[in-house]
Backbone as a chain_set.jsonl record, in Angstrom:
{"seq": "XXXXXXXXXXXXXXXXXXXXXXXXXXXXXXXXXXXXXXXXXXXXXXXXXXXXXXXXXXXXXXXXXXXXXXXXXXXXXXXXXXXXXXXXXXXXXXXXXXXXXXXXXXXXXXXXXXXXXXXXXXXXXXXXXXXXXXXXXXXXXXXX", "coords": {"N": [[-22.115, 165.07, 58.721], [-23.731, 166.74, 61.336], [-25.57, 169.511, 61.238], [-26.0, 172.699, 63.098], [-29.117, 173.334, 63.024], [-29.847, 171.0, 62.189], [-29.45, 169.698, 64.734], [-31.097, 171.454, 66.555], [-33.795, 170.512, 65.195], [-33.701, 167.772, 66.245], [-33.674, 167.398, 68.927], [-35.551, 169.305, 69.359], [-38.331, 168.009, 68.161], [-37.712, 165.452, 69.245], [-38.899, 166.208, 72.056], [-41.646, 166.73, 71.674], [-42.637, 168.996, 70.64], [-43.001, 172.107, 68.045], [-41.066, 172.352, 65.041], [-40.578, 175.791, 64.259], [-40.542, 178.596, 62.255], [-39.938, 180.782, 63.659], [-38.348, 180.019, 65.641], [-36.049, 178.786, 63.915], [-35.233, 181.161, 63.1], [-34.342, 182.793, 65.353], [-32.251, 180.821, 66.011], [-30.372, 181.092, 63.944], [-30.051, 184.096, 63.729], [-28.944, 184.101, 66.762], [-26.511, 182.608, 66.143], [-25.222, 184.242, 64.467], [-23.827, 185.954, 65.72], [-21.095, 187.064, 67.266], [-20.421, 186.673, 70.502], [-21.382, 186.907, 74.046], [-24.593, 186.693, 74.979], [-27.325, 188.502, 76.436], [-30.594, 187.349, 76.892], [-32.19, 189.367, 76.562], [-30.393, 191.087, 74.863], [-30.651, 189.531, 72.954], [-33.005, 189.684, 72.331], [-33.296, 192.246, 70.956], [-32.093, 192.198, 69.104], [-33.218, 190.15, 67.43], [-35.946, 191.434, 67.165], [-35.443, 193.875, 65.718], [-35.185, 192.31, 63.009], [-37.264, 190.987, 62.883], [-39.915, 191.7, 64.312], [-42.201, 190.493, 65.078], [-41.791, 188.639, 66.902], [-41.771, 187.367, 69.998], [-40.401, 188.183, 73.267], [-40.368, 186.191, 74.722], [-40.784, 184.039, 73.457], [-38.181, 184.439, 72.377], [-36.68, 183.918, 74.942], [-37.5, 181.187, 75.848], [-36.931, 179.827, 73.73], [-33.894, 179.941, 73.875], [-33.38, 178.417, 76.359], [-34.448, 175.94, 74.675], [-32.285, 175.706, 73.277], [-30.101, 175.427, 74.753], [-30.818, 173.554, 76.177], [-30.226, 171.132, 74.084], [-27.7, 171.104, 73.723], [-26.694, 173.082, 72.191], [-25.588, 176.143, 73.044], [-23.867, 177.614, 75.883], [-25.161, 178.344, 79.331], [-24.016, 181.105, 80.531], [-22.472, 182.997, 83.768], [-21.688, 185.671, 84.702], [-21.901, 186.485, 87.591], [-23.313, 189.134, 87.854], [-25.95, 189.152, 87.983], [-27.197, 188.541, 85.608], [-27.899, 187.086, 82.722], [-26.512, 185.232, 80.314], [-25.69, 183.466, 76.997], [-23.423, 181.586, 75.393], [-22.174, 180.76, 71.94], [-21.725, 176.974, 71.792], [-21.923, 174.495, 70.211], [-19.446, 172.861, 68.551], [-17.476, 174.715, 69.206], [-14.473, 175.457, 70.902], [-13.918, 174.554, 73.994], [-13.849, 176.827, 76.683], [-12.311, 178.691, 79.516], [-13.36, 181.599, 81.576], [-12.285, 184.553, 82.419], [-12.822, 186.901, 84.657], [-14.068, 190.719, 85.26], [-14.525, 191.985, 88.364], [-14.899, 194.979, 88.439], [-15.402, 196.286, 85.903], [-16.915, 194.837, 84.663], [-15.562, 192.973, 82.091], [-14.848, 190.539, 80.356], [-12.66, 188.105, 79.694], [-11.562, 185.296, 77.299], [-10.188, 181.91, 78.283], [-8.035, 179.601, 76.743], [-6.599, 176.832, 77.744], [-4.848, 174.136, 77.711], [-3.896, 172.633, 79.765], [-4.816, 172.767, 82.216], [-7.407, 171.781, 81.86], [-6.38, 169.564, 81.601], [-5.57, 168.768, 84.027], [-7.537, 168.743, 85.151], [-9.085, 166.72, 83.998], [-7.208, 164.762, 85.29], [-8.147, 164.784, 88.224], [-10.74, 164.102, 87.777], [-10.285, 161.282, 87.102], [-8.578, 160.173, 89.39], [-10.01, 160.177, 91.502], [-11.966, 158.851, 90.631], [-14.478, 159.728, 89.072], [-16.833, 160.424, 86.875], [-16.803, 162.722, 84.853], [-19.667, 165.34, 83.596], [-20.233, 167.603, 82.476], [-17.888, 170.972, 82.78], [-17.937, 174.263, 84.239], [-15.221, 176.664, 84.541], [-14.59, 179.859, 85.881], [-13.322, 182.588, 86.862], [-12.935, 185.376, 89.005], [-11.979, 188.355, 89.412], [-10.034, 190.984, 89.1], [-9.229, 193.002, 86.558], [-6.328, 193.79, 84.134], [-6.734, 196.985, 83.044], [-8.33, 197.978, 85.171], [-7.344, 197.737, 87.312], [-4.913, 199.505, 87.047], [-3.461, 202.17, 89.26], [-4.739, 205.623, 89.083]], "CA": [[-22.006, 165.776, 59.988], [-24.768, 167.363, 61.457], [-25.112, 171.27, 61.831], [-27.069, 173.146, 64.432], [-30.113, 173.559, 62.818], [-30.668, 169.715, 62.223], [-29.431, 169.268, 66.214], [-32.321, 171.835, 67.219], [-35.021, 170.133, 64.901], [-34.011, 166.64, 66.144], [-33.884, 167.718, 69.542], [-37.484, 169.537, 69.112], [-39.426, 166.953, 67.513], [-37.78, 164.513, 70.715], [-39.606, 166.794, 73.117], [-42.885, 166.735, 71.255], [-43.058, 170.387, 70.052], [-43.236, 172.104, 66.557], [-39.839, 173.027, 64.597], [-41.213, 176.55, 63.954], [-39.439, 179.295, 61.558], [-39.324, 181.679, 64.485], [-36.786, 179.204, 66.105], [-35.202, 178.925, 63.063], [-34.833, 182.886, 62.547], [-33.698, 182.99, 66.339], [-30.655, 180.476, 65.822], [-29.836, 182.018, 62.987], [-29.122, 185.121, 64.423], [-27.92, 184.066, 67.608], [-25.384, 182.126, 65.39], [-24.712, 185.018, 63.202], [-23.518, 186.987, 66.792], [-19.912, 186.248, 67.947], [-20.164, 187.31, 71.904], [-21.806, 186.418, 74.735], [-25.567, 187.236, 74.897], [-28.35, 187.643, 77.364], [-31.801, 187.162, 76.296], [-32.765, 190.814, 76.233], [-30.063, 191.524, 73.558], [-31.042, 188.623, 71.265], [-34.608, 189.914, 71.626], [-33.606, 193.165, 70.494], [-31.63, 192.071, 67.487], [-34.475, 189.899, 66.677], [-36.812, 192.013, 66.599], [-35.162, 194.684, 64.378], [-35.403, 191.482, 61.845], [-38.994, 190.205, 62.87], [-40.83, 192.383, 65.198], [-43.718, 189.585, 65.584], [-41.483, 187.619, 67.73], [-41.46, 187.969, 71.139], [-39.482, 188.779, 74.37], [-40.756, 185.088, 75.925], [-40.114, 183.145, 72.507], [-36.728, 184.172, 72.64], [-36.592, 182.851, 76.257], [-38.044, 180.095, 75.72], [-36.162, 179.346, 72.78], [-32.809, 179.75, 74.483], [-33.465, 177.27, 77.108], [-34.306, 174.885, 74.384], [-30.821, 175.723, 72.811], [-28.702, 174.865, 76.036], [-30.624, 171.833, 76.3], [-29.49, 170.763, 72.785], [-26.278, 171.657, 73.128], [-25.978, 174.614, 71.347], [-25.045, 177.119, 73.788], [-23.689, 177.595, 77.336], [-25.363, 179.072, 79.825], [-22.842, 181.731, 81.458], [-22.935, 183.732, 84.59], [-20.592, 186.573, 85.176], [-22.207, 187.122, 88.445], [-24.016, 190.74, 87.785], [-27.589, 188.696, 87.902], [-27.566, 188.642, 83.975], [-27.837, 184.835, 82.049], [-25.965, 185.353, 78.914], [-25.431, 182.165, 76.508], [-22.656, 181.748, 74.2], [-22.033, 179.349, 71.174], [-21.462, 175.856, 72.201], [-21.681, 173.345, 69.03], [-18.532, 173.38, 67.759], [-16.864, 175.244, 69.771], [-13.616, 174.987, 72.115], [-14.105, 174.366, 75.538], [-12.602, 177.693, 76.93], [-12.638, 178.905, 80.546], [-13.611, 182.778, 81.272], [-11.694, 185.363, 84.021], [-14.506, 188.014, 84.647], [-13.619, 191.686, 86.067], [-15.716, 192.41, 88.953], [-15.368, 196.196, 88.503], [-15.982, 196.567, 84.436], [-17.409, 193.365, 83.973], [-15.044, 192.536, 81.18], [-14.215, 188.627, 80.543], [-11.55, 187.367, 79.104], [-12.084, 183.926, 77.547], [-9.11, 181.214, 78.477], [-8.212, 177.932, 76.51], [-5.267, 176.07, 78.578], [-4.969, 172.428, 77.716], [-2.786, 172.054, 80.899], [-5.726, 173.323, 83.345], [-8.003, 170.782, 81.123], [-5.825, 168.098, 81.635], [-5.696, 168.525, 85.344], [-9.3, 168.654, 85.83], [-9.546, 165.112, 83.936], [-6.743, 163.684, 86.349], [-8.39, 165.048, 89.3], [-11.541, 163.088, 88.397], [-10.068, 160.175, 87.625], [-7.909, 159.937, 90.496], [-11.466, 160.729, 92.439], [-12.996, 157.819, 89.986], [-15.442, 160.599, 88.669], [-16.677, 160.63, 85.115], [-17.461, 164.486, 84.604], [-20.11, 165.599, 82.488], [-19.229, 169.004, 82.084], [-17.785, 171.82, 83.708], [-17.013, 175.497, 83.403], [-14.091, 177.408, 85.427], [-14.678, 181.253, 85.91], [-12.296, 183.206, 88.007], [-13.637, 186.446, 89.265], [-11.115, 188.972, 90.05], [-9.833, 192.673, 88.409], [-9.002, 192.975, 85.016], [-5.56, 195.183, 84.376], [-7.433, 198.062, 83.173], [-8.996, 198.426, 86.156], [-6.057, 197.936, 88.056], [-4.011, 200.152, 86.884], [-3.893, 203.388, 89.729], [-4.693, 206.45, 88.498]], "C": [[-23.243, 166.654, 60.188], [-24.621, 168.977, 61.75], [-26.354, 171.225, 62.785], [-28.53, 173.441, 64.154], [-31.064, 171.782, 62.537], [-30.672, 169.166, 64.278], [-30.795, 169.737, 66.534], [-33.572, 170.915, 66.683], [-35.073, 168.784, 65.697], [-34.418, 167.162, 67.543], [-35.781, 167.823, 69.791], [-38.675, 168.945, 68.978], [-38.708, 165.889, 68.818], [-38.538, 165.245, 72.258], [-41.12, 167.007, 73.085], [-43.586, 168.21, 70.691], [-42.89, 170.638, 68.241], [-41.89, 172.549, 66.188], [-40.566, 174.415, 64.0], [-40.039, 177.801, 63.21], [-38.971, 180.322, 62.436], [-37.98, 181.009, 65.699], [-35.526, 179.384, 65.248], [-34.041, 180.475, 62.647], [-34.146, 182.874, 64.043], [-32.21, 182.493, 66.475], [-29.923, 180.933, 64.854], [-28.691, 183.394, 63.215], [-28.377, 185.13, 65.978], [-26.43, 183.444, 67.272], [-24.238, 183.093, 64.463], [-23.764, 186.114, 64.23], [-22.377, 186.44, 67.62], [-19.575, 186.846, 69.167], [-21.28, 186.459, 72.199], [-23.073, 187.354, 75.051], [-26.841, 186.832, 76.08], [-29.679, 187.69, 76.439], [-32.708, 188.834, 75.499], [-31.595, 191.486, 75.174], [-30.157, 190.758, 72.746], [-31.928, 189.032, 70.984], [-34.306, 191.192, 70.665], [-33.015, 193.036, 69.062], [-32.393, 191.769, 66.908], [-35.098, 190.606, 66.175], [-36.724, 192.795, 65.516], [-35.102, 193.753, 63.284], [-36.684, 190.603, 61.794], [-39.3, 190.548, 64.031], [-42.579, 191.219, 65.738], [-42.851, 188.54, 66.665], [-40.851, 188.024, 69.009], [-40.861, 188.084, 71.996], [-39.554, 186.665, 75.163], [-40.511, 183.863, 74.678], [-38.564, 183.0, 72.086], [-36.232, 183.504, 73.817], [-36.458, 181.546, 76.293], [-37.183, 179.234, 74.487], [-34.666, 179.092, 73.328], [-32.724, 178.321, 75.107], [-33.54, 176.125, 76.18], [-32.883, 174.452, 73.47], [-29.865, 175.011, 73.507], [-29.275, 173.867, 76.263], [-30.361, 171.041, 75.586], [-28.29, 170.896, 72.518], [-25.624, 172.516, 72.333], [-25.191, 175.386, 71.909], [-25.41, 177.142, 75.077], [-24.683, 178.673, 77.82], [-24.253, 179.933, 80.868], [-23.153, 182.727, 82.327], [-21.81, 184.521, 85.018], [-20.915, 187.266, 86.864], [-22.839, 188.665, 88.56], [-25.417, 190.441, 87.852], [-27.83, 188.811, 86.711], [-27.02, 187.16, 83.383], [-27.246, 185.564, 80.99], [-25.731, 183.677, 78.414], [-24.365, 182.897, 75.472], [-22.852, 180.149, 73.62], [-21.413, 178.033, 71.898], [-20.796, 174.791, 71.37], [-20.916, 173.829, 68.314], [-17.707, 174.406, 67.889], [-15.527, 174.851, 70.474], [-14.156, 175.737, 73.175], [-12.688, 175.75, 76.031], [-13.548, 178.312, 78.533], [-12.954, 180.871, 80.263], [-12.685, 183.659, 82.507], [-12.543, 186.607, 84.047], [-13.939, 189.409, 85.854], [-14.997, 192.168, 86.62], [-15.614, 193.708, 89.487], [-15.953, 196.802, 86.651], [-16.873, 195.696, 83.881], [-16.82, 192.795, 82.45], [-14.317, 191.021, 81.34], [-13.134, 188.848, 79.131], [-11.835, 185.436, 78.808], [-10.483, 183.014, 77.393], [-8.677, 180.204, 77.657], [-6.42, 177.731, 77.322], [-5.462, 174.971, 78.903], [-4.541, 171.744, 78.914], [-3.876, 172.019, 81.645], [-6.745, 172.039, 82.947], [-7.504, 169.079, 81.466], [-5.447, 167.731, 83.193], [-6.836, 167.739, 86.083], [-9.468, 167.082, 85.14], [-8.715, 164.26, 85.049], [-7.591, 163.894, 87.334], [-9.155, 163.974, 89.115], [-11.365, 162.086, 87.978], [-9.725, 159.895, 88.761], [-8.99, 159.892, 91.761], [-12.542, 159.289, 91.299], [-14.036, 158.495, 89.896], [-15.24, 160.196, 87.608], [-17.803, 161.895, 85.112], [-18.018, 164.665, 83.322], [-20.187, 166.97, 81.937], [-18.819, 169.822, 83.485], [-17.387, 172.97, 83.308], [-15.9, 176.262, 85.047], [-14.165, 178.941, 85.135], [-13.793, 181.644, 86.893], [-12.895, 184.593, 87.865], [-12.623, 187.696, 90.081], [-10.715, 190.756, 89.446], [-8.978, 192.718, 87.301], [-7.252, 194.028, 84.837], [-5.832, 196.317, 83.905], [-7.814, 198.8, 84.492], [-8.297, 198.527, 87.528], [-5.257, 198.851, 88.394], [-4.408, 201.393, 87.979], [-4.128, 204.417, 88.917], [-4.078, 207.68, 88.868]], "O": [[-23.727, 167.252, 59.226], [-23.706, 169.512, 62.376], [-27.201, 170.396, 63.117], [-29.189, 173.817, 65.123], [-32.253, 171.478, 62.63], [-31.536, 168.541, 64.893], [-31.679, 168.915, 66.777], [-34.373, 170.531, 67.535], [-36.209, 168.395, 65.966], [-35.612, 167.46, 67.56], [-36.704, 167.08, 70.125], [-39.759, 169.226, 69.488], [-39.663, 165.498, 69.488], [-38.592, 164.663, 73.341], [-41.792, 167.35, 74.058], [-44.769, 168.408, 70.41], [-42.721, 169.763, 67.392], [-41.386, 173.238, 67.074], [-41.298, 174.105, 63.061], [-38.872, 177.871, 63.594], [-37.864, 180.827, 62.25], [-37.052, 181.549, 66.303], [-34.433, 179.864, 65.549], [-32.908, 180.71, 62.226], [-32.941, 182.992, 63.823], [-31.243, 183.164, 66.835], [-28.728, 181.161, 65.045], [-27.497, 183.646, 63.055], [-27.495, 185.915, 66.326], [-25.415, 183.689, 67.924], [-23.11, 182.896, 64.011], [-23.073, 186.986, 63.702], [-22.529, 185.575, 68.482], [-18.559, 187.541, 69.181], [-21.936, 185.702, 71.483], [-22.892, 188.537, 75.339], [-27.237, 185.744, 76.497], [-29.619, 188.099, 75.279], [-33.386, 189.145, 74.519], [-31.981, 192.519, 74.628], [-29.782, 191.085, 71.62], [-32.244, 189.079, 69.795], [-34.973, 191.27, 69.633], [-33.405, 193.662, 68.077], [-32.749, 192.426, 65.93], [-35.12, 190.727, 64.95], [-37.471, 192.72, 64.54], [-34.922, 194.402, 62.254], [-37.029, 189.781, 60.946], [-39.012, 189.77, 64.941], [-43.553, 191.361, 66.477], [-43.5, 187.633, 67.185], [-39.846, 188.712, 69.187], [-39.844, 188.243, 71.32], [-38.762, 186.183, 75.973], [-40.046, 182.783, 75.044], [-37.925, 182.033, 71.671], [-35.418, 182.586, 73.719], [-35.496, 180.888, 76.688], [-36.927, 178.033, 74.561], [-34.251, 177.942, 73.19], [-32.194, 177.333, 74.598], [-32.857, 175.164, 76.533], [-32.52, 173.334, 73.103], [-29.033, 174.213, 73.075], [-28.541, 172.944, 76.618], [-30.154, 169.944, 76.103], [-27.77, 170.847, 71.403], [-24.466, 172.653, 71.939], [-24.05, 175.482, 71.457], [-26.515, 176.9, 75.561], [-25.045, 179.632, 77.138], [-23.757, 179.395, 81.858], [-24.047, 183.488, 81.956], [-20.964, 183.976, 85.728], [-20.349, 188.271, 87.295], [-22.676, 189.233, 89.64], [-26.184, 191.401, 87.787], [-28.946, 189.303, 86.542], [-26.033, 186.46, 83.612], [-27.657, 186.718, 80.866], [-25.614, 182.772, 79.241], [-24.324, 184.018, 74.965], [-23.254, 179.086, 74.093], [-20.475, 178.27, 72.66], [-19.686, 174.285, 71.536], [-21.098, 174.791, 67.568], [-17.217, 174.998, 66.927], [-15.498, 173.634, 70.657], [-14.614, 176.87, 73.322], [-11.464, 175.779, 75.9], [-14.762, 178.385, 78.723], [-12.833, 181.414, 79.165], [-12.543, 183.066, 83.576], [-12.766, 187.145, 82.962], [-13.52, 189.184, 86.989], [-16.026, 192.538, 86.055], [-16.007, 193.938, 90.631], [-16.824, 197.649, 86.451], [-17.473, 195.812, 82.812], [-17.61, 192.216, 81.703], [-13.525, 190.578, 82.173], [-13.028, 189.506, 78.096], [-12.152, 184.581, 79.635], [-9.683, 183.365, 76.525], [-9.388, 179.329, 78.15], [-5.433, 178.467, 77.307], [-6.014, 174.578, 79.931], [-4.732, 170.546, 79.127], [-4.074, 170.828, 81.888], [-6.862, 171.221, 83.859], [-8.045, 167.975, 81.53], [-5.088, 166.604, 83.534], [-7.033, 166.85, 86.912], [-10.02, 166.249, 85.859], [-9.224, 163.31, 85.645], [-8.097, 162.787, 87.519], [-8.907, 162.94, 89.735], [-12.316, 161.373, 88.298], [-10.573, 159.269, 89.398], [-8.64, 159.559, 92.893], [-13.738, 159.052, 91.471], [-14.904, 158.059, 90.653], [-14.198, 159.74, 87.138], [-19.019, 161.984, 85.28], [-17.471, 164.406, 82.25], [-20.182, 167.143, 80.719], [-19.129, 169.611, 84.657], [-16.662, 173.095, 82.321], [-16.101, 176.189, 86.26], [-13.746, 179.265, 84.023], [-13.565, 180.86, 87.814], [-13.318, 184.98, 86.776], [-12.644, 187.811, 91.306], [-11.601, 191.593, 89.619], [-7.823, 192.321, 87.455], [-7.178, 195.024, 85.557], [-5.007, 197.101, 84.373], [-7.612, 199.987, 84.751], [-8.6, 199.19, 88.521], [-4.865, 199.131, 89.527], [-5.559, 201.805, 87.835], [-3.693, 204.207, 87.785], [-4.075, 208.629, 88.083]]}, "num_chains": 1, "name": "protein.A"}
């Protein structure tokens, strides 16, 4: 079985670039980080563990993550990219509070098993999809 560090190299070397250890040190610790991250807090973890690597190699590195299948790109709507783990993951939906910005992440096989009838029944073959719901958290609910 392959892990995520042979996905990125094969990946890498199919795009014509170098497998480089600052990739390596980047999945690492984005692997080692169980939440949902934008680019500007991977850089900063990074760096506190290798200060030579920069704000635009983490970038850049991401993107070549989510095109490998590592990790989603997710959008809670606040104008901030965050990625979470992917490989080896369950497929889980998110409900996102649009006054705290707190998500909630979903799994519901039923909701899953809709969305494949739908696109059969529509003779679709879906290559992915994610389901966010955007609404108020009960925290934030609650009157005061």
């Amino acid at each position: 079985m392959k892990n995520e560090f042979d996905i990125l190299e094969k990946h890498i070397r199919e795009k014509g670039l170098r497998y480089t250890p600052q990739r390596e040190e980047i999945l690492k610790i984005f692997l080692s980080v169980e939440r949902h991250l934008s680019v500007d807090e991977l850089h900063k973890i990074v760096k506190k563990k290798n200060p030579n690597i920069g704000y635009v190699t983490v970038y850049r590195t991401m993107k070549l993550f989510s095109e490998a299948g590592l990790c989603n790109v997710v959008d809670f709507g606040d104008g901030i990219i965050r990625y979470e783990h992917q490989y080896g993951h369950e497929h889980h939906d998110h409900l996102v509070c649009v006054k705290c910005g707190n998500y909630t992440e979903a799994v519901k096989p039923k909701i899953e098993a809709l969305q494949e009838r739908l696109a059969k029944e529509n003779r679709f073959i879906p290559l992915r999809h994610k389901l966010q719901i955007f609404g108020i958290c009960s925290k934030c609910s609650v009157h005061k």
